[in-house]
NUSE-29751 format. One line per field, with one value per residue (C-alpha): residue number from 1; y, z, x. Coordinates in nm, 2 decimals. Example, Ala and Ser with C-alpha at 12.3 -4.5 7.8 and 13.67 -1.06 7.14 Angstrom:
BEGIN
nr: 1|2;
Y: -0.45|-0.11;
Z: 0.78|0.71;
X: 1.23|1.37;
! end
This chain:
BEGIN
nr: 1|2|3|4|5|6|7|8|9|10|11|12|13|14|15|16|17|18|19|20|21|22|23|24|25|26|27|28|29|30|31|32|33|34|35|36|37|38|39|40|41|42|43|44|45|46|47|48|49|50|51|52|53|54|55|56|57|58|59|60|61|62|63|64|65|66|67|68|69|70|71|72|73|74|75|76|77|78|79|80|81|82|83|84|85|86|87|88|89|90|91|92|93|94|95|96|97|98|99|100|101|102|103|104|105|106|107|108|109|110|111|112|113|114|115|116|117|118|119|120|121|122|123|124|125|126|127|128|129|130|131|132|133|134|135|136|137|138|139|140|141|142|143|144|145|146|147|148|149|150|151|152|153|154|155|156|157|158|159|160|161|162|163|164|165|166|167|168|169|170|171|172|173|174|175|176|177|178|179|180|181|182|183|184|185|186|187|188|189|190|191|192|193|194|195|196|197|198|199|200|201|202|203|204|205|206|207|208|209|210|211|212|213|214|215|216|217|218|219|220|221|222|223|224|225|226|227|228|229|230|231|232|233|234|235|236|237|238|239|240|241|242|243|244|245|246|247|248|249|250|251|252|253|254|255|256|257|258|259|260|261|262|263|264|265|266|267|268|269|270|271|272|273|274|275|276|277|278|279|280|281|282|283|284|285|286|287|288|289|290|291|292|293|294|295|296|297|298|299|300|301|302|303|304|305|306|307|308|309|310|311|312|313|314|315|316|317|318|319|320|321|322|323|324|325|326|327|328|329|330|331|332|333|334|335|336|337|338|339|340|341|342|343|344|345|346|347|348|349|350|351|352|353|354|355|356|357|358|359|360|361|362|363|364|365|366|367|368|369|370|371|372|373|374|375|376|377|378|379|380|381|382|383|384|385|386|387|388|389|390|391|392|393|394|395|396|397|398|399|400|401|402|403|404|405|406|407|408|409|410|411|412|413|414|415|416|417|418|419|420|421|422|423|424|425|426|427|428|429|430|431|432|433|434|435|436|437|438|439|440|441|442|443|444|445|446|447|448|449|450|451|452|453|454|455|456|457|458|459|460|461|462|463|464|465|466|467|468|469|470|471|472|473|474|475|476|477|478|479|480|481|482|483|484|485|486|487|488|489|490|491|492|493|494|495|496|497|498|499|500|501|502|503|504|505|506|507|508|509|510|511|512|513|514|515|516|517|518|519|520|521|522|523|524|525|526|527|528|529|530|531|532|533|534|535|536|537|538|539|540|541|542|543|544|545|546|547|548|549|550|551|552|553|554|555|556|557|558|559|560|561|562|563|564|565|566|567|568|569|570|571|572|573|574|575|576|577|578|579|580|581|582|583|584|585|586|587|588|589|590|591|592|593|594|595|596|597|598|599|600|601|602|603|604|605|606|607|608|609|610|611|612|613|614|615|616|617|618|619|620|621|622|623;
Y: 0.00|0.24|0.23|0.26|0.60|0.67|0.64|0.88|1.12|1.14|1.26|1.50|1.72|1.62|1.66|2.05|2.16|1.96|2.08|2.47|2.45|2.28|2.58|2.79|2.61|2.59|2.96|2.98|2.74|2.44|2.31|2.04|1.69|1.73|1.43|1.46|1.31|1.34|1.03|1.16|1.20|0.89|1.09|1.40|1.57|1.88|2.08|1.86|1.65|1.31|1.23|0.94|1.03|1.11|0.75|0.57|0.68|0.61|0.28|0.15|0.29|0.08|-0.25|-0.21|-0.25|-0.53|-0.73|-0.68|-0.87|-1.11|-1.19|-1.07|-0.83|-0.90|-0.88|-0.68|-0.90|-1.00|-0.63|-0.56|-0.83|-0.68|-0.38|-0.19|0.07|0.17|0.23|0.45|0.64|0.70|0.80|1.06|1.16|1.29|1.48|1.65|1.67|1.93|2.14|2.20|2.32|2.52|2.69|2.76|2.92|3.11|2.96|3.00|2.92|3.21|3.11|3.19|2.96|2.73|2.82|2.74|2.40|2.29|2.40|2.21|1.90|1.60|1.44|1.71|1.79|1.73|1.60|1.89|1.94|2.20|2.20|2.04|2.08|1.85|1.59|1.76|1.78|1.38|1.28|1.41|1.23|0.90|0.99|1.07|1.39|1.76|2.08|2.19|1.90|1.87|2.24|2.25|1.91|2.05|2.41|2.17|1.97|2.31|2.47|2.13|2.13|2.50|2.39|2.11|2.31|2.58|2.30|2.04|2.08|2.16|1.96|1.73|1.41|1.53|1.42|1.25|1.04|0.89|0.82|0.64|0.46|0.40|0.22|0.01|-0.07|-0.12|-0.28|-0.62|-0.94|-1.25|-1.58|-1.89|-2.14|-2.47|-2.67|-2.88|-3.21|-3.51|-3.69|-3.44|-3.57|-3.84|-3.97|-3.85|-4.18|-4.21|-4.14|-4.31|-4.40|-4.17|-3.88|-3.89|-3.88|-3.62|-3.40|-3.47|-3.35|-2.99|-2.99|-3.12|-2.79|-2.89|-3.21|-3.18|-3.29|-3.02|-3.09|-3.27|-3.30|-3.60|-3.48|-3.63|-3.40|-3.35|-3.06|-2.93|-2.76|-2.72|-2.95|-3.22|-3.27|-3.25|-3.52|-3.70|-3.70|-3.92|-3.72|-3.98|-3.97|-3.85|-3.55|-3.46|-3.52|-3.28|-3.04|-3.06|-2.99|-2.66|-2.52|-2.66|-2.31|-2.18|-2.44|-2.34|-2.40|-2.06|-2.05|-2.14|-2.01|-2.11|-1.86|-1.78|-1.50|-1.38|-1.04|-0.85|-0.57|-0.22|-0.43|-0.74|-0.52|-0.35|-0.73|-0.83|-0.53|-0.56|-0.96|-0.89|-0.62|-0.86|-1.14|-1.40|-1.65|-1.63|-1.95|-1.75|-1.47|-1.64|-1.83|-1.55|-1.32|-1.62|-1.65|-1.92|-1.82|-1.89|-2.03|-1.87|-2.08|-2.24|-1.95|-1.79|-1.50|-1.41|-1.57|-1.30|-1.02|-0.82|-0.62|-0.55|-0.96|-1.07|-0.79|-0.89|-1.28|-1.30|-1.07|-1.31|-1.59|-1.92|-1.92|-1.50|-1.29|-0.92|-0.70|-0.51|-0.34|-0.52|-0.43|-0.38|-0.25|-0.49|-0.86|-1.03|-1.27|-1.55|-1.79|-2.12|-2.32|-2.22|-2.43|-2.31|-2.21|-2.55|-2.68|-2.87|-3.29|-3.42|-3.64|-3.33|-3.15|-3.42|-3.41|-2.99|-3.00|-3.31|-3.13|-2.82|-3.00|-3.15|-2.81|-2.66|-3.00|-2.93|-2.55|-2.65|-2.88|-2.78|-2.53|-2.85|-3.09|-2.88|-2.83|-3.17|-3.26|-2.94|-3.17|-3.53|-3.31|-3.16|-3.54|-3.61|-3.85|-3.90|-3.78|-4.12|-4.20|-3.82|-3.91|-4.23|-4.11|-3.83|-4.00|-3.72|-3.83|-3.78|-3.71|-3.79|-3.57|-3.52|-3.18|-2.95|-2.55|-2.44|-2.63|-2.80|-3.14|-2.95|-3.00|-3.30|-3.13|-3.10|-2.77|-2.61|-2.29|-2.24|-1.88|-2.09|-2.33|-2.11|-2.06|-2.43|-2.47|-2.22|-2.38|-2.70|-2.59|-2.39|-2.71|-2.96|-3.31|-3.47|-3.21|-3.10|-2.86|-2.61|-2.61|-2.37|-2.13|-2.11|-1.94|-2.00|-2.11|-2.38|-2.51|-2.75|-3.02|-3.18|-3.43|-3.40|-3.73|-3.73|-3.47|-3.54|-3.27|-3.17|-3.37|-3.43|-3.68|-3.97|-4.11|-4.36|-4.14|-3.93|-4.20|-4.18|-3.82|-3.71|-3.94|-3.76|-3.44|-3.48|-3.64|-3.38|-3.18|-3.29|-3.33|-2.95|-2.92|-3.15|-2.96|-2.60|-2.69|-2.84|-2.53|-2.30|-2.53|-2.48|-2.15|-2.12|-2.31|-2.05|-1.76|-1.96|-1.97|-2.25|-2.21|-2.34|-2.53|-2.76|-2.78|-2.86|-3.14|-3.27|-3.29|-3.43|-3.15|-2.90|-2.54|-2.33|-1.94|-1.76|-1.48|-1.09|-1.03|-0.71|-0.74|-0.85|-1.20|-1.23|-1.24|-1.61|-1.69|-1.90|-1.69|-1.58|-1.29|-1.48|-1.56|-1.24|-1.08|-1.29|-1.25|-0.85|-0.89|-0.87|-0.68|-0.75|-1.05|-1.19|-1.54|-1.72|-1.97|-1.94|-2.17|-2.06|-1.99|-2.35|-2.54|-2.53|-2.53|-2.30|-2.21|-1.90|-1.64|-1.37|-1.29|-1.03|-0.64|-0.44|-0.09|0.18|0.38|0.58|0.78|0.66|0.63|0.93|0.69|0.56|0.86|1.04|0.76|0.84|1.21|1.11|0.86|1.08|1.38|1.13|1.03|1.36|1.41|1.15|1.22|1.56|1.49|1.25|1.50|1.74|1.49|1.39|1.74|1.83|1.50|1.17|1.09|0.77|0.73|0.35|0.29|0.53|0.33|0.02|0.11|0.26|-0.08|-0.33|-0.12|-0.07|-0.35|-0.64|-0.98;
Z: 0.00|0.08|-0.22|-0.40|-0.21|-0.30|-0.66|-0.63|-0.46|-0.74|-0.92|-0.66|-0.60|-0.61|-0.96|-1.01|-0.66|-0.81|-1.12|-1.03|-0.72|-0.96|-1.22|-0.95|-0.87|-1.19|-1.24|-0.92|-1.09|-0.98|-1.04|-1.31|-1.16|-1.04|-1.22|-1.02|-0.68|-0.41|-0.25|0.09|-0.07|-0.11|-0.31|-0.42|-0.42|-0.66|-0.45|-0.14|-0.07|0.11|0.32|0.42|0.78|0.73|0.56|0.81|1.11|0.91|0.77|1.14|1.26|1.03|1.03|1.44|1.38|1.13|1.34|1.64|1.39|1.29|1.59|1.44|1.22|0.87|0.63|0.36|0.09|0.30|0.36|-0.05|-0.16|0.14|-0.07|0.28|0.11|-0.12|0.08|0.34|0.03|-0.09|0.26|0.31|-0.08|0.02|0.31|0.07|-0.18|0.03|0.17|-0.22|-0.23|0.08|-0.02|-0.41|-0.18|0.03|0.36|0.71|1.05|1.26|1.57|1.83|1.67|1.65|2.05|2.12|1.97|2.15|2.47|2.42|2.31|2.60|2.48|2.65|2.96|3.30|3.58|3.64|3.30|3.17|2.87|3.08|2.85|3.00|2.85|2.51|2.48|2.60|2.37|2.07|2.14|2.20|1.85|1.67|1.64|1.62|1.71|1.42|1.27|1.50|1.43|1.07|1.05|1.31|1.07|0.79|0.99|1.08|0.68|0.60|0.84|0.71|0.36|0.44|0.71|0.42|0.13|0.27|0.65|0.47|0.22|0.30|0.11|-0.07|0.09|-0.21|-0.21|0.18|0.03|-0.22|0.01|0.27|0.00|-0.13|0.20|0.37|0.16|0.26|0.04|0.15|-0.07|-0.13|-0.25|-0.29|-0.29|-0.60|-0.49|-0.67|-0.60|-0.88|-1.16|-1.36|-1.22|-1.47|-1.66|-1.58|-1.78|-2.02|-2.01|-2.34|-2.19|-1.84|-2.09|-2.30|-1.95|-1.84|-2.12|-2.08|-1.71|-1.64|-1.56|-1.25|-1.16|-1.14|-0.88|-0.66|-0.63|-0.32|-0.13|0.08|0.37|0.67|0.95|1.33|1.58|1.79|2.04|2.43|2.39|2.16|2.35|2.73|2.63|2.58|2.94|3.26|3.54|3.86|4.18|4.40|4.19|4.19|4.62|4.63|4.43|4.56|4.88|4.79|4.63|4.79|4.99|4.69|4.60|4.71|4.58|4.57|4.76|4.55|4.59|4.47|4.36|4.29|4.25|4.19|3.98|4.20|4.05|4.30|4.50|4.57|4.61|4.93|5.08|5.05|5.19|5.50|5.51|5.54|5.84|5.99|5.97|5.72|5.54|5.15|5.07|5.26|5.11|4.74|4.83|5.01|4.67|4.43|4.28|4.17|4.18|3.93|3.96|3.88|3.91|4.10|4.13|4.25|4.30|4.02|3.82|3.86|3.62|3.77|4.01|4.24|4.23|4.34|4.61|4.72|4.73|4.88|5.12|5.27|5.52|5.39|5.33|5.35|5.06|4.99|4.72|4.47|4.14|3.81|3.46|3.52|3.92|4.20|4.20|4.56|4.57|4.77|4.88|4.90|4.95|5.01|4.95|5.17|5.05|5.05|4.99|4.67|4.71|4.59|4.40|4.22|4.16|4.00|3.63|3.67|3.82|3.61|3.31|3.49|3.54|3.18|3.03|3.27|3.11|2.79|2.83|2.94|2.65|2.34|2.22|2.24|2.07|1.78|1.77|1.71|1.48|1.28|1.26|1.18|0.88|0.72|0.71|0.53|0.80|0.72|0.99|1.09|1.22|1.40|1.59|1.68|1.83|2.02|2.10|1.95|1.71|1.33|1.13|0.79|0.60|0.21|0.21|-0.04|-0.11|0.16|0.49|0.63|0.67|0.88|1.17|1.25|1.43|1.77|1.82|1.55|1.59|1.32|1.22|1.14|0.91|0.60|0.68|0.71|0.33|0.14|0.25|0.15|-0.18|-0.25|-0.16|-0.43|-0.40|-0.35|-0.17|0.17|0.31|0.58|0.92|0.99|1.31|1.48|1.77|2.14|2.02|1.83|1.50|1.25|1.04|0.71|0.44|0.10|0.01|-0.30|-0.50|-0.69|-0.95|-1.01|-1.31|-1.50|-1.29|-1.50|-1.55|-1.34|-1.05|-1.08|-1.22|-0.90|-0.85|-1.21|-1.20|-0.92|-1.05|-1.39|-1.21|-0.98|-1.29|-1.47|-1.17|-1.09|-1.47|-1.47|-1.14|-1.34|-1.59|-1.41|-1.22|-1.52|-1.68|-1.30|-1.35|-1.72|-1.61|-1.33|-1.56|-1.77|-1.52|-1.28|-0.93|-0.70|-0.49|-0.86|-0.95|-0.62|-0.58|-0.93|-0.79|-0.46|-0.30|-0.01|-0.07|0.18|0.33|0.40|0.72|0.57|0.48|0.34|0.05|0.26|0.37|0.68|1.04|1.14|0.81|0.67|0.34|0.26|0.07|-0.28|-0.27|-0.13|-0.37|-0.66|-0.48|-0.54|-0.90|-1.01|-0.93|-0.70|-0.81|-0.92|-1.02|-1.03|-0.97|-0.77|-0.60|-0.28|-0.10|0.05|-0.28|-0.24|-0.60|-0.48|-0.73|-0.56|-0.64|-0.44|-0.27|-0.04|-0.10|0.20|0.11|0.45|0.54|0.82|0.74|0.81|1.18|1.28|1.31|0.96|0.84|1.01|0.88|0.51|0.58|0.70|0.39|0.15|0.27|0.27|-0.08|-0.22|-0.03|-0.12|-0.48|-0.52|-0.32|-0.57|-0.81|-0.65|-0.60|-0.99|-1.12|-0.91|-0.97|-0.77|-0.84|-0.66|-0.61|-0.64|-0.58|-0.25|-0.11|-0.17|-0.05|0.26|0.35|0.30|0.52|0.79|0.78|0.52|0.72;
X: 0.00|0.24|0.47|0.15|0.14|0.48|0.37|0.07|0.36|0.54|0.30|0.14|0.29|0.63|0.73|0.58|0.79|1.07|1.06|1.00|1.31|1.56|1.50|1.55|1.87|2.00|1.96|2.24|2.48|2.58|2.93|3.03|3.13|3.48|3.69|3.99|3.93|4.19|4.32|4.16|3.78|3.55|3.31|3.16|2.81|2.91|3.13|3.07|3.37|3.26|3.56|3.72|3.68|3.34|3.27|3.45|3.25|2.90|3.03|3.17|2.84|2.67|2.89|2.83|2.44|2.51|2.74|2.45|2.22|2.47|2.66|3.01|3.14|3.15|3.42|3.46|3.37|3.04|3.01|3.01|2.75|2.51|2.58|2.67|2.90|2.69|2.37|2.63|2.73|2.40|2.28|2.53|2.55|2.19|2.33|2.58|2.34|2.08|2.46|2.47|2.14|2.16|2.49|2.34|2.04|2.28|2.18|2.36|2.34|2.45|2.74|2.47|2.25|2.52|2.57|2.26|2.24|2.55|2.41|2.10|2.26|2.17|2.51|2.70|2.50|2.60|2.43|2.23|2.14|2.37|2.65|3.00|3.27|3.47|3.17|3.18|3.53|3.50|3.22|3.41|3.77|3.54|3.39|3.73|3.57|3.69|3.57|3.53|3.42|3.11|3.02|3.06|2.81|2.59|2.61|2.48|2.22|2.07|2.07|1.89|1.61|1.57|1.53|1.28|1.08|1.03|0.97|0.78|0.65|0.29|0.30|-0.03|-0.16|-0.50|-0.85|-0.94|-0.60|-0.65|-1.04|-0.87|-0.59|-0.90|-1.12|-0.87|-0.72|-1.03|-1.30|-1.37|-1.50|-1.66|-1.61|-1.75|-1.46|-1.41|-1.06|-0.98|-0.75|-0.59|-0.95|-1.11|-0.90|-0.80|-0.45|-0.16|0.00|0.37|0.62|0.83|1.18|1.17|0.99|1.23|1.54|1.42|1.29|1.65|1.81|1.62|1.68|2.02|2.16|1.94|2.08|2.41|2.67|2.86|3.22|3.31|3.63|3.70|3.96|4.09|4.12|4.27|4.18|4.46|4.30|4.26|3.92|4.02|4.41|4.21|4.00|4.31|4.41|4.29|4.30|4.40|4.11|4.36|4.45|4.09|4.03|4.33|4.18|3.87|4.01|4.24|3.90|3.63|3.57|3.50|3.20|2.84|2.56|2.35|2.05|1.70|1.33|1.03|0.78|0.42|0.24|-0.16|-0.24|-0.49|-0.73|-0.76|-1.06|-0.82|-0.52|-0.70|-0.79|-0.47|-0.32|-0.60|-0.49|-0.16|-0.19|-0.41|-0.15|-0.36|-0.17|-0.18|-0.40|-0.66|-0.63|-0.63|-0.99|-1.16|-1.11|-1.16|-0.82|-0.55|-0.20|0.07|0.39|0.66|0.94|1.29|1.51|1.83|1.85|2.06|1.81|1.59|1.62|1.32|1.49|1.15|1.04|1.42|1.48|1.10|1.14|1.45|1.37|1.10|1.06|0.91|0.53|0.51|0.40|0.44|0.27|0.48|0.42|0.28|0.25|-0.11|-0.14|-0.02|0.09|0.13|0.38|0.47|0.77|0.67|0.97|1.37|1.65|1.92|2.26|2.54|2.84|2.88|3.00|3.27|3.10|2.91|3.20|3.40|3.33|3.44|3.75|3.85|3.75|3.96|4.25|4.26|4.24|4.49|4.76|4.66|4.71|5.08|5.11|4.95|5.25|5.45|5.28|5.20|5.58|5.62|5.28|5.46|5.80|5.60|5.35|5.68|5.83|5.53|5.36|5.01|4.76|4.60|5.00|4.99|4.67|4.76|5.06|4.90|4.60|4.39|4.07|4.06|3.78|3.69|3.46|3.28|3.29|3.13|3.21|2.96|3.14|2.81|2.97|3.23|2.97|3.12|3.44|3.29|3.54|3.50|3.25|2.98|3.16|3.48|3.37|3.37|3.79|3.81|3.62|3.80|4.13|3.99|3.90|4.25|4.43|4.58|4.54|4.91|5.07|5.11|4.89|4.98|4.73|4.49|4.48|4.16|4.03|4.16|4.49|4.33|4.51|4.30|4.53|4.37|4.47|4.32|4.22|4.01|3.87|3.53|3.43|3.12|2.91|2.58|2.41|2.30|1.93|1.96|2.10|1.80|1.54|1.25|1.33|1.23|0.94|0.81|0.87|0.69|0.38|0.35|0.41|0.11|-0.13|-0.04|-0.15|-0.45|-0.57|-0.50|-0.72|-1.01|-1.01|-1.08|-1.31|-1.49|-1.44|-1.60|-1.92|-1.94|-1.95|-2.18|-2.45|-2.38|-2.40|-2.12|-2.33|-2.39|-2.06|-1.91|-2.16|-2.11|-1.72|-1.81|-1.77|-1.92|-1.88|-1.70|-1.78|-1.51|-1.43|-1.49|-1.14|-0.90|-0.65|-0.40|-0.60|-0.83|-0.73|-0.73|-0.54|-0.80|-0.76|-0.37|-0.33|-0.26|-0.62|-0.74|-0.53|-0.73|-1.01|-1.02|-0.89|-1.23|-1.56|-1.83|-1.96|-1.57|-1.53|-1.19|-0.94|-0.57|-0.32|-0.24|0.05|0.01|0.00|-0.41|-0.62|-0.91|-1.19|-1.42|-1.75|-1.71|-2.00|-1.95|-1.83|-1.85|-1.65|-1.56|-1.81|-1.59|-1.25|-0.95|-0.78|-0.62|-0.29|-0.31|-0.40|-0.12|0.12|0.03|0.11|0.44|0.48|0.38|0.61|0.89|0.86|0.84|1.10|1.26|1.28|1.35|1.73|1.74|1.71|1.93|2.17|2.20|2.16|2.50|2.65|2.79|3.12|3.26|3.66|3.66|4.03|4.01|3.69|3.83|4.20|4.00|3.81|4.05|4.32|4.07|3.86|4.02|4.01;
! end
């Protein structure tokens, strides 16, 4: 809906302002493109110079939001197919784009404006609210900004909200448009439907051993192999060389005892609570002066309270129900604040603080003093599994000797078999493919450093390439395929033939029963589908692509052949919500707005230093 609004913003009344303020521009002159770019510029808006400080803090600023989505930061090369430095160019290119506009305008921002804004900033306010400039001078060092940096930036900020407070702040989306948006958003249709299944046609003959070799032929770009690398493989890595250790029982008793001061179990709670409305509230509060117990209280105002859980008291992340429950005896309740008015809870067990067994603490400080060995150890031994790989001793020798397990793999371009290394993180598996794939099959290949001082060994074994697969590979698969090929088209047709005796007279009630079949009403629903998803929007969707009284057929987005007569049209009768309507405002204002920087922005000319941009990412980013 709303790129629909978009369009009707271009042509309202976007394109007359745009046309009538870039004439007025041009008649100030705007520079030609400027071909020779400095090493130190990324870009350039006309005169506007995009610096490569000034990408570098947008781009880490948006690689930091990525990595938050991602769980790491990405590389470069994931960074480009994401198309991240383009969309920060383009954001700030229409930054630069309105300074050339302002400055062709002869706009300004006077220093007691430019006072007054710094004042005002929250970033640089102390604790009693005024500037600090200690803070400011903080914030910016933090930033790897300067002074005059942040005022020239904050100068621009200021002539661009001027030039879009004068051009658009009253620009308002027509009455007759949100009539439009509200009709077509809100109408609703009813249907009567039926659903067409394998049982409504005859069942599709099987193909011949001439017709699966000749569908092969056309499709065997689409069964092919991938090329698969067979590789033996050893981790080197605190996990994999503990595991290879047996920690004696004595050694763990004497552990035990050095540390066993430190090994408590944390006291535990169990919690329930009961949500209480302003008249409960005030009988619990009376209950609890007068010194009643809880499961009193609960019967007397006809409520059931919920458990909450087993917890200790760092288990708790609300602040208010961990200070309250740990702040009672056993069986006493309290009242504290709820999302909706008071809650009363209550403490019905508590298991005390204690000192953990020997016996429960075995398995730890075994592990513990496994990894401490291996800590000592592991430079060592991968001194000597260096020495034994460059005299050419195979792997299943080098794990033998070391005790240490080997693992043998099929491994395609993508790294999913590399599950099978009980070490290896999900992030690393990628490294461990492409070295796979740049090895050659014969010669020695180097290891390859992970994470935690970690080090990953592999053998190529055998290298299958990709290939055609053959008929027989693929035999069952392509008969599948072209039945549920020609059912799909068996089922298409019988649907417009329902279709044509529908708009030939027929009711659906006669055709349905002809097909054995019981007619079905659907829930009043928009263009987007109804609201307990018994219609999806690809048959609402075909359901509005007619009038009133629209007849046809669609599949829907869960493989369904539905055949339908619409037999409901119920169009708005009240305007839109304030909310929506308020949000179209916005949209519209945003698209206009949208398009004429656009316009500025290719009337004065982007021009992209390649070389600089990628020099600039690979010296500060490259991995």
């Amino acid at each position: 809906m709303l790129d629909g609004l978009r369009g009707f913003a271009k042509s309202w009344p976007g394109k007359i302002m745009g046309a009538f303020l870039l004439v007025g521009v041009a008649g100030f002159g705007i520079n030609n493109v400027i071909t020779d770019l400095g090493s130190n510029t990324v870009a350039r808006v006309g005169d506007q110079e995009i610096t490569s400080r000034e990408f570098l803090r947008a781009y880490q600023s948006q690689a930091n939001n990525l990595a938050n989505q991602i769980g790491r930061v990405p590389t470069v090369a994931e960074a480009e197919a994401m198309g991240l430095p383009t969309y920060v160019l383009m954001n700030i290119s229409q930054g630069e784009a309105m300074n050339v506009l302002a400055n062709q305008l002869g706009l300004g921002v006077s220093d007691d404006k430019l006072g007054q804004m710094l004042r005002t900033d929250p970033s640089f306010q102390g604790t009693l609210g005024n500037f600090d400039p200690s803070i400011f001078s903080q914030v910016l060092q933090a930033s790897g900004w300067t002074e005059a940096e942040y005022f020239e930036t904050r100068g621009n900020e200021a002539k661009r909200e001027q030039l879009i407070s004068a051009l658009f702040a009253d620009k308002t989306l027509p009455d007759v448009a949100q009539g439009l948006i509200n009709d077509y958003a809100g109408t609703q249709r009813t249907i009567d439907y039926i659903t067409l299944t394998d049982a409504n046609i005859e069942t599709p003959a099987a193909p011949t051993e001439d017709e699966l070799t000749a569908y092969l032929t056309e499709h065997q770009a689409e069964y092919r192999t991938v090329e698969t690398r067979r590789v033996q493989m050893l981790d080197l890595s605190l996990a994999s060389l503990a595991a290879t250790k047996t920690i004696e029982e004595d050694a763990i008793a004497a552990e035990y005892e050095r540390v066993k001061a430190t090994l408590t179990t944390p006291e535990k709670r169990t919690i329930e609570q009961a949500v209480l409305n302003a008249e409960q509230q005030a009988a619990f509060e009376a209950g609890l002066a007068a010194g009643k117990d809880f499961a009193t209280l609960l019967t007397e105002n006809g409520l059931t309270a919920t458990p909450v859980g087993t917890f200790t008291q760092a288990q708790i992340t609300d602040g208010a129900l961990s200070a309250a429950a740990f702040g009672l005896e056993q069986g006493a309740f309290t009242l504290i604040d709820g999302v909706a008015g008071k809650r009363a809870i209550h403490v019905t067990t508590i298991e005390p603080a204690g000192q953990t067994t020997l016996d429960e603490a075995r398995d730890s400080i075994a592990s513990g003093l496994a990894t401490a060995a291996a800590r000592n150890e592991i430079n060592d031994i991968l001194d000597q599994i260096e020495e034994l790989r460059a005299a050419f001793r195979p792997l299943t020798e080098i794990a033998e000797r070391f005790g240490l397990d080997l693992y043998e793999a099929d491994v395609t371009v993508g790294g999913n078999q590399l599950e099978i290394l009980p070490n290896l993180q999900a992030d690393e598996r990628t490294k461990v493919s492409q070295a796979i794939f740049k090895a050659t099959e014969g010669q020695l290949t180097p290891s390859i450093p992970l994470a935690g001082n970690a080090h990953l060994f592999f053998d190529l074994v055998e290298i299958q390439p990709a290939r055609d697969q053959t008929l027989d590979e693929v035999r069952e698969d392509l008969t599948a395929t072209l039945i549920a090929e020609r059912t799909n088209n068996a089922l298409l047709a019988k649907s417009e033939e329902v279709v044509a005796q529908l708009k030939g007279g027929s009711t659906l009630a006669d055709v349905a029963l002809s097909l054995n079949l019981f007619p079905q009403l659907s829930p009043p629903f928009s263009r987007f589908g109804s609201d307990d998803g018994s219609i999806d929007n690809v048959i609402a969707q075909a359901a509005f692509n007619g009038g009133p009284e629209h007849k046809g057929s669609v599949v829907s987005s869960t493989g369904e052949f539905i055949v339908f007569e619409v037999v409901d049209n119920t169009v708005p009768t009240e305007p839109l919500e304030t909310a929506a309507a308020d949000n179209l405002q916005n949209e519209a204002k945003n698209g206009v707005y949208g398009d004429f920087v656009s316009a500025v922005r290719d009337d004065a000319g982007l021009r992209i230093n390649q070389q600089a941009l990628q020099q600039l990412l690979a010296l500060n980013f490259g991995q």
